[in-house]
C-alpha positions in Angstrom: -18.5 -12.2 21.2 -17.6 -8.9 23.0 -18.3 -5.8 21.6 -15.2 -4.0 20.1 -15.4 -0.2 18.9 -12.6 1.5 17.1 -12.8 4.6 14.9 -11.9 3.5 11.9 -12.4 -0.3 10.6 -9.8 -0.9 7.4 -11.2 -3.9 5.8 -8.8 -5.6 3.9 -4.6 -5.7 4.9 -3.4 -5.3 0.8 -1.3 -2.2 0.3 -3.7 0.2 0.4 -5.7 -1.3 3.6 -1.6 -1.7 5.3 -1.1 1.9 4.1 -4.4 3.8 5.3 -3.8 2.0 8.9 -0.4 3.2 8.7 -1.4 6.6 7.6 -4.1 6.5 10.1 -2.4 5.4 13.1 0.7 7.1 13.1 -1.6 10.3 13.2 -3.4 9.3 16.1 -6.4 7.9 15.2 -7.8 4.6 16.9 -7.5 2.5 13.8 -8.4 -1.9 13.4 -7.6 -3.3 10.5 -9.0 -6.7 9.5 -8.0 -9.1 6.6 -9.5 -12.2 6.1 -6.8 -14.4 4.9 -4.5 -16.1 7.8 -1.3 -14.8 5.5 -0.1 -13.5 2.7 -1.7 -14.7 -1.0 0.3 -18.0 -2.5 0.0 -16.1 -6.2 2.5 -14.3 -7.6 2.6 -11.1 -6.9 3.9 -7.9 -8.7 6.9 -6.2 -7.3 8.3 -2.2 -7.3 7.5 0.8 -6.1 7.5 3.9 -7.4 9.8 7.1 -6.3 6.6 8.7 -5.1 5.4 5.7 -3.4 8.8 5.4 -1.6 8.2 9.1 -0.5 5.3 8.2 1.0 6.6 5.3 2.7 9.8 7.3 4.2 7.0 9.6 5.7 5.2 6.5 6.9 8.5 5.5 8.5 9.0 2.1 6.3 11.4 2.9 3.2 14.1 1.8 4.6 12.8 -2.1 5.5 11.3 -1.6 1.9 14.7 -0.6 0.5 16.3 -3.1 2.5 14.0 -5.8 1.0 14.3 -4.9 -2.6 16.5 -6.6 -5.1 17.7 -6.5 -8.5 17.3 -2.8 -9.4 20.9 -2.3 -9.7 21.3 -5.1 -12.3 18.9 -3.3 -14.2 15.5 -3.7 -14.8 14.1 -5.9 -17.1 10.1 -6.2 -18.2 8.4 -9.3 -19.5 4.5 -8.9 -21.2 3.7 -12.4 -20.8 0.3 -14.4 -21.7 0.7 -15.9 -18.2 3.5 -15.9 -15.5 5.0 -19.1 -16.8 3.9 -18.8 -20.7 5.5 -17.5 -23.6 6.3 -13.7 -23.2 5.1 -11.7 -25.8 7.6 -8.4 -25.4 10.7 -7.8 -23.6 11.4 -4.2 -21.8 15.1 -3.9 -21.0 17.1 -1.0 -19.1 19.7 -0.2 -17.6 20.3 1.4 -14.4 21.0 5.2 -15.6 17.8 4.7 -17.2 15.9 4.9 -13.8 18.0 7.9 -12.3 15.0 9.9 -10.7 17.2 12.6 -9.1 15.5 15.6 -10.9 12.2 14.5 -9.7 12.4 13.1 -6.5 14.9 12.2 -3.8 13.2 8.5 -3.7 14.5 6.0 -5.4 12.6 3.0 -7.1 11.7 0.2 -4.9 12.2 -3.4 -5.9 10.4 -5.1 -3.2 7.4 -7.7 -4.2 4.2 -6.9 -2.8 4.2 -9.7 -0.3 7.3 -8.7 1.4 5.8 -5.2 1.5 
């Protein structure tokens, strides 16, 4: 096995491993980043982003494909507290879409993508 040198190793390709090398690279620094797995993770998986998230990621250059892969926002958002992902749900959080207007704070909206698409 060849020697391979790099100046920063990012071990692990979740969203903060993808992130960092994103970060990382687009600045100009020789960045590898390793995972593991062959793919994406067969569990569920939670999915939204934050407005301040979805700052970061315009600045990293991805909001748009993240934008583009969200769904469901504008039906509302609804919040299940469940015992399991297929078990009986313990509390239900329902809003509606003027509820998530985060103009005052930021110019990002929410993202809706899951963290496998992302």
């Amino acid at each position: 096995m060849a020697d391979e040198r790099t100046g920063v190793l990012v071990v692990g390709a979740g969203l903060a491993g993808c992130s960092a090398a994103l970060f990382l690279a687009q600045r100009g620094v020789d960045v590898l980043l390793v995972e593991r797995h062959p793919g994406t993770s067969p569990h569920p998986r939670a999915s939204g982003q934050y407005p301040r998230t979805m700052e970061m990621l315009r600045v990293g250059g991805v909001a748009d494909d993240v934008l583009a892969a969200s769904y469901g926002l504008d039906r509302g958002l609804t919040i299940k507290i469940a015992e399991t992902v297929q078990g009986p749900v313990f509390h239900t959080i329902v809003g509606g879409t003027d509820d998530y207007d985060t103009s005052a704070i930021s110019p990002a909206k929410f993202g809706m993508a899951s963290q496998d698409v992302v």
